[in-house]
C-alpha positions in Angstrom: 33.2 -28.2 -41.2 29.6 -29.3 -40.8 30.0 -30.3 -37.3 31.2 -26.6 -36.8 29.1 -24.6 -38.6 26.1 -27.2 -36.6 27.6 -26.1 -33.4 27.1 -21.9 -34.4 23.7 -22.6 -35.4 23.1 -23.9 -32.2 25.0 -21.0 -30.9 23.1 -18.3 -32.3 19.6 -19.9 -31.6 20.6 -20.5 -27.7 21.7 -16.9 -27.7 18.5 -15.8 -29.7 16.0 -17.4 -27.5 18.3 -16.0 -24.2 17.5 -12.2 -25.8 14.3 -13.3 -26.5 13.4 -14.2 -22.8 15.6 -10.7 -21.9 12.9 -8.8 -24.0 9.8 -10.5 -22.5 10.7 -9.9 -18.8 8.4 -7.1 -17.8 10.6 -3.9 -17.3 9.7 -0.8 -14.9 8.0 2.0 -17.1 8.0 6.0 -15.8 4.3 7.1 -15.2 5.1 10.6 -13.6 8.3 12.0 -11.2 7.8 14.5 -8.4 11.4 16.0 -7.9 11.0 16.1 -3.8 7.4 15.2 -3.2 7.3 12.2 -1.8 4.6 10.0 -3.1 2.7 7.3 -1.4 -1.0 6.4 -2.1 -1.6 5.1 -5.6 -4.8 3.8 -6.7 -6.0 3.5 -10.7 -9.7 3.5 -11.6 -10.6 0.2 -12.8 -12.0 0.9 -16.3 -10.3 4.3 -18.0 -7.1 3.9 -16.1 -6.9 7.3 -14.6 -3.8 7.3 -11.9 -3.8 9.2 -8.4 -1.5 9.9 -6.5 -1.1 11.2 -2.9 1.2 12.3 -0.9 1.7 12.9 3.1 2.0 15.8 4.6 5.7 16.3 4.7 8.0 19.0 3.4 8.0 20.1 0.6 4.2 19.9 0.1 2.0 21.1 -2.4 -1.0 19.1 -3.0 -2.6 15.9 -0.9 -4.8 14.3 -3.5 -3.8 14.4 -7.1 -4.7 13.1 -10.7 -1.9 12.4 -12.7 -2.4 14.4 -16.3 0.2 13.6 -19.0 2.5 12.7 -16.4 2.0 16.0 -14.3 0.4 16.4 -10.9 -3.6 18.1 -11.4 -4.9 18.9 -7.6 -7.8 16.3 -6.9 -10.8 16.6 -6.9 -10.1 20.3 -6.5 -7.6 23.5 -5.3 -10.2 23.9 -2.1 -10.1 20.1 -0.7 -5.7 20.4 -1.2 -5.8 23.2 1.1 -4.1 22.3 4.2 -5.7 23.6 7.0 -4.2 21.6 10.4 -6.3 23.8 12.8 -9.4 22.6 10.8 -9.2 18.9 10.6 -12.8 17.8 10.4 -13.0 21.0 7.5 -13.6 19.7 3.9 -9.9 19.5 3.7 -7.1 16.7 3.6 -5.4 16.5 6.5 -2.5 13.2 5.7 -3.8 11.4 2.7 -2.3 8.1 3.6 -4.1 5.9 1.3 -6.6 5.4 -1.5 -8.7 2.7 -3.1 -10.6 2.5 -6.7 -13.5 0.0 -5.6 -15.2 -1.5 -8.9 -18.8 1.1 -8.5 -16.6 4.0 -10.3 -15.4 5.7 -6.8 -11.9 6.9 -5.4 -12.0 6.1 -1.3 -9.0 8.5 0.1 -8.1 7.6 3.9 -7.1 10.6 5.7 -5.3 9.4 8.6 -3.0 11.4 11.2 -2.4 8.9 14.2 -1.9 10.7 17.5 1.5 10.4 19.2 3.6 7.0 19.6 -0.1 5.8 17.3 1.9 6.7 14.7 4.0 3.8 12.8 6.9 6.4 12.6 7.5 6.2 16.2 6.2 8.6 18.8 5.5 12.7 18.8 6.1 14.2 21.9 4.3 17.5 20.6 1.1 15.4 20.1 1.7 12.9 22.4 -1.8 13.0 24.2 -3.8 15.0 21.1 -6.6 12.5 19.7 -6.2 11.2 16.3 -7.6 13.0 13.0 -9.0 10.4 10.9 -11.7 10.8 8.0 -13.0 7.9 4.9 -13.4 10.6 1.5 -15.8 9.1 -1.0 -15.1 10.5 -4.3 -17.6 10.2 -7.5 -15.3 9.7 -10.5 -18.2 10.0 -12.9 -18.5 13.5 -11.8 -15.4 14.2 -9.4 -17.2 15.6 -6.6 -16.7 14.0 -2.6 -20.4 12.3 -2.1 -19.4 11.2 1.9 -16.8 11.5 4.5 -17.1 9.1 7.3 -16.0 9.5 10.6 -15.1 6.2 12.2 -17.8 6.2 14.9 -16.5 4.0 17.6 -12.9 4.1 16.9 -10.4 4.9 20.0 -8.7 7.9 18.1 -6.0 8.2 20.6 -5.2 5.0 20.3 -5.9 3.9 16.7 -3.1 4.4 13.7 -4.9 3.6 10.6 -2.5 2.7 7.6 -4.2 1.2 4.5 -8.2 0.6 3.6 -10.3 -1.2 0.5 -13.7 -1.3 -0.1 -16.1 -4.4 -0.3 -18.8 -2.5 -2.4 -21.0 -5.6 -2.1 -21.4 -5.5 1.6 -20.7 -1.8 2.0 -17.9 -2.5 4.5 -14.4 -0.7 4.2 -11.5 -2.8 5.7 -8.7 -1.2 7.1 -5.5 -2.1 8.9 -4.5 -0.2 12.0 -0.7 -1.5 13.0 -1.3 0.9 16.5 -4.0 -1.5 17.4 -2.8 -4.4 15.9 -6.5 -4.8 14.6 -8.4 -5.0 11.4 -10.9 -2.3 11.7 -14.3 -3.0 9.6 -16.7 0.1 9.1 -19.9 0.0 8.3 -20.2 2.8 5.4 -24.1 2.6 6.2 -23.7 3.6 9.9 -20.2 4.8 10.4 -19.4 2.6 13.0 -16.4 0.6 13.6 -15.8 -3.2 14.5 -12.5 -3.9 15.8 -11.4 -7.9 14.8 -8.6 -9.5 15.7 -7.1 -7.4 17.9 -3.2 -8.2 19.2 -3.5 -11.6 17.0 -0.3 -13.3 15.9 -1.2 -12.8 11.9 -2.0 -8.5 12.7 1.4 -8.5 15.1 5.2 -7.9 14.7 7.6 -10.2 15.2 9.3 -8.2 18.0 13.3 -9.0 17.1 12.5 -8.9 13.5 14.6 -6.1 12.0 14.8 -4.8 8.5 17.8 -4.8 6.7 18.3 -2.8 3.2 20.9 -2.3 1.0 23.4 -3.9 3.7 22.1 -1.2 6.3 20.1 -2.0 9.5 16.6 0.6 9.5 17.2 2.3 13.0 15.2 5.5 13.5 17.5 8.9 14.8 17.0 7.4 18.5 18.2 4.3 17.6 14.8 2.0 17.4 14.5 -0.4 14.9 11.6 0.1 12.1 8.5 -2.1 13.0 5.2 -2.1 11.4 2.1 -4.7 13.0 -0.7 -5.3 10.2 0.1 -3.0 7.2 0.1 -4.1 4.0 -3.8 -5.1 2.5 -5.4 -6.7 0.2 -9.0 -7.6 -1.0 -9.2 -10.2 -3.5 -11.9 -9.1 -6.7 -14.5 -11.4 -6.3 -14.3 -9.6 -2.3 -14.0 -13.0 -0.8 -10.6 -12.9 1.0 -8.9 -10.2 2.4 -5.1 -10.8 2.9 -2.9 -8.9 5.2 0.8 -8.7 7.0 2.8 -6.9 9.4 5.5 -5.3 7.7 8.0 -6.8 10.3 7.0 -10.9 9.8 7.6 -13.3 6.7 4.4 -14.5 6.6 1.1 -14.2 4.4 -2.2 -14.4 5.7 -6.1 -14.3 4.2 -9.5 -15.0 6.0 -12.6 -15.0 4.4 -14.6 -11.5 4.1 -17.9 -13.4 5.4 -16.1 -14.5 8.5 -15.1 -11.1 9.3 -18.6 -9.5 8.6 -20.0 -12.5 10.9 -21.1 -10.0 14.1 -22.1 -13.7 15.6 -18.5 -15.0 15.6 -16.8 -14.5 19.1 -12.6 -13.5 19.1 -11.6 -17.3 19.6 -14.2 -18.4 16.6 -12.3 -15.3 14.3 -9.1 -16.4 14.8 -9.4 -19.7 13.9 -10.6 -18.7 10.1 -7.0 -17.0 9.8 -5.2 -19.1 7.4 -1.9 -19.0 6.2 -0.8 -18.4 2.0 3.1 -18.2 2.0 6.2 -17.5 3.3 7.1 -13.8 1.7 9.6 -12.4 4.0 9.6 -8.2 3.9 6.5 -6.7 2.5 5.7 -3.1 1.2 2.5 -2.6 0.1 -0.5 -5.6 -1.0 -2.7 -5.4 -3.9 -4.3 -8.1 -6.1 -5.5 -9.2 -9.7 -8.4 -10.4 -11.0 -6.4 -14.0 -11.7 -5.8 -14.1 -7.8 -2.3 -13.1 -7.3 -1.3 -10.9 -4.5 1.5 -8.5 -5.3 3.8 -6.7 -2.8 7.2 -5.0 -2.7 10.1 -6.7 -1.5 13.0 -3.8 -0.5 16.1 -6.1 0.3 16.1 -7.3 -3.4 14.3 -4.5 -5.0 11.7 -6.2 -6.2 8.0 -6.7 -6.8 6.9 -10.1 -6.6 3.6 -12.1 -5.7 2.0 -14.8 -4.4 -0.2 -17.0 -7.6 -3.1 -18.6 -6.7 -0.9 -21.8 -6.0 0.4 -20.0 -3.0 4.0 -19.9 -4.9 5.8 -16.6 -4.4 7.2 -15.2 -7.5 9.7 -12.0 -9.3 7.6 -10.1 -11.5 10.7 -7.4 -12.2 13.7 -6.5 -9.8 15.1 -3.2 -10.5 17.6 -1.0 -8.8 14.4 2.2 -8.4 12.5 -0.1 -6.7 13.5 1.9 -3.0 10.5 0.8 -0.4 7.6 0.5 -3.2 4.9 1.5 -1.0 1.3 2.1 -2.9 -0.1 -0.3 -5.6 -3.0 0.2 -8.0 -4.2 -2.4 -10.8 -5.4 -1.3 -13.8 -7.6 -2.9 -16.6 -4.9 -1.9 -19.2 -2.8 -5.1 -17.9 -0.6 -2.9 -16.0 0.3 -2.7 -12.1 1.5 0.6 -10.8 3.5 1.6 -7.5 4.8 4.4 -6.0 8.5 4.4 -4.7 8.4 5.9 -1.2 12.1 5.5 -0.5 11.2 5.6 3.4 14.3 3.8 4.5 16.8 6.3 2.5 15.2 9.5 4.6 17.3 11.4 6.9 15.4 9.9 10.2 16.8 6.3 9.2 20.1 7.4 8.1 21.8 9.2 11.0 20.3 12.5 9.4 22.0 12.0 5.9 19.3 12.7 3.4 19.9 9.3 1.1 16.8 9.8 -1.7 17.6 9.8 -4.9 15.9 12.7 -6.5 13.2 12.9 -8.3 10.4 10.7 -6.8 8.9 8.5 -8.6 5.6 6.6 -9.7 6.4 3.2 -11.8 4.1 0.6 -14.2 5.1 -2.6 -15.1 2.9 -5.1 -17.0 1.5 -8.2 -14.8 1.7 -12.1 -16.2 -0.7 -12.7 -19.2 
């Protein structure tokens, strides 16, 4: 009798410390839904926490640029700047807010990026086949919410160029941007407005050409039959600015170089592209963003994920949850939480022999990072 009732008090302790674990395994929290709004920029401003959102310029639209407001959509930083005006580009307007970045001087950087024709990572536009680019850097004051700058991209070949994702080294006043059109990182000088253009057609910024995504069982193959492929996409800069990692969507591997190797104007092509260095093996990425402890987070689609790379280089789960479709946009905040938008890209009509796959409403998710 002592034996057994031992053997049920080892029981119910195994079982307790099993829930236990369940209940400390971070879990997806709801931050705001958009019915049919697709969302895909997210960035959260470093000290009050304040979540944007924006979204591209498909339909249905409504606003480019917004603040999310007790978990409702407040047009940012006004009704005149949402406007969508597409015979007005260079207007004080958003033409395709693609992405956004909280830098750690109290400004929101919102990259307005509309690649030209087969520029675009979606595959080619015959209607704007041979149209330049429309591409403009918004500097938002979030002290006072008014735009101080928009930059131009002096330099840039905007027929050419397809840029995807940008963060801001305050320090050195540089923005970094990936461009998977030019399989380049593009550097610009927020002082001057000019661009650099580093390590162009490199094996870290390119594709692996017969890599092909596979979600949910299903194959990613446009309406014409191409396969999804992304060069350099996904980036991150780390918070004391001295790495900046990157990845083609389409490639398993991680890589970083140091920030003062790519602001080096002394350092020939050959010289760069030695300073590229490897971190880890992730497979599919969606998405880069990183901590203040040095992990690198990124979505994983195939296992609906988010996971991330520590600053041992190990690749870890941080929560894996049936709504995580094609997390595209991350944003940390100070509150200990990391926040993503699920884009869903791979369940849209052009990937699906025109079967309309989302699963309504749209989404933007938290879920708390390792202590």
């Amino acid at each position: 009798m002592i034996k057994k009732t031992m053997k049920n008090i080892l029981i119910t302790i195994l079982l307790s410390g099993s829930a236990l674990a369940q209940s400390n395994k971070p879990v997806l929290e709801e931050v705001a839904q958009f019915g049919e709004y697709q969302p895909i920029g997210v960035a959260v401003q470093q000290n009050s926490n304040r979540v944007f959102v924006s979204f591209p310029h498909n339909e249905p639209f409504l606003y480019a640029v917004t603040e999310i407001v007790d978990g409702k959509r407040a047009p940012f930083p006004d009704e005149e700047w949402n406007k969508y005006t597409p015979d007005q580009p260079e207007a004080n307007h958003f033409y395709n807010a693609q992405d956004m970045y909280a830098d750690d001087q109290n400004n929101l950087w919102i990259l307005d990026s509309k690649p030209a024709g087969s520029a675009s990572v979606f595959g080619a536009d015959a209607a704007n086949e041979k149209a330049e680019g429309k591409f403009k850097l918004v500097k938002i004051n979030l002290t006072t919410n008014t735009v101080e700058r928009v930059y131009k991209f002096g330099g840039l070949p905007k027929d050419k160029s397809g840029l995807n994702d940008v963060r801001i080294d305050s320090k050195r006043q540089l923005a970094y941007l990936s461009d998977p059109a030019l399989k380049a990182i593009v550097v610009l000088d927020l002082k001057t407005d000019i661009v650099r253009i580093l390590l162009e057609g490199h094996p870290s910024t390119t594709a692996e050409p017969e890599y092909n995504l596979k979600i949910d069982g299903i194959e990613m193959k446009d309406d014409k039959g191409k396969p999804f492929s992304s060069n350099i996409n996904g980036i991150a800069l780390s918070k004391d600015n001295k790495y900046f990692y990157y990845k083609p969507i389409n490639k398993d591997r991680l890589y970083k170089i140091q920030t003062k190797f790519l602001t080096d104007t002394k350092l020939s092509a050959e010289d760069l592209a030695k300073k590229v260095e490897i971190v880890a093996n992730t497979g599919v990425t969606h998405g880069l963003e990183s901590d203040s402890k040095g992990n690198v987070y990124f979505g994983h689609s195939p296992s609906h994920s988010i996971k991330y790379v520590d600053r041992h280089n190990k690749v870890n789960t941080l929560v894996m949850d049936g709504r995580i479709i094609w997390p595209d946009s991350f944003g940390v905040g100070s509150n200990g939480y990391l926040y993503f938008s699920a884009a869903q890209l791979n369940k849209l009509p052009k990937y699906n022999e025109g079967q309309n796959r989302v699963e309504y409403p749209y989404r933007v998710y938290r879920v708390k990072m390792p202590k």
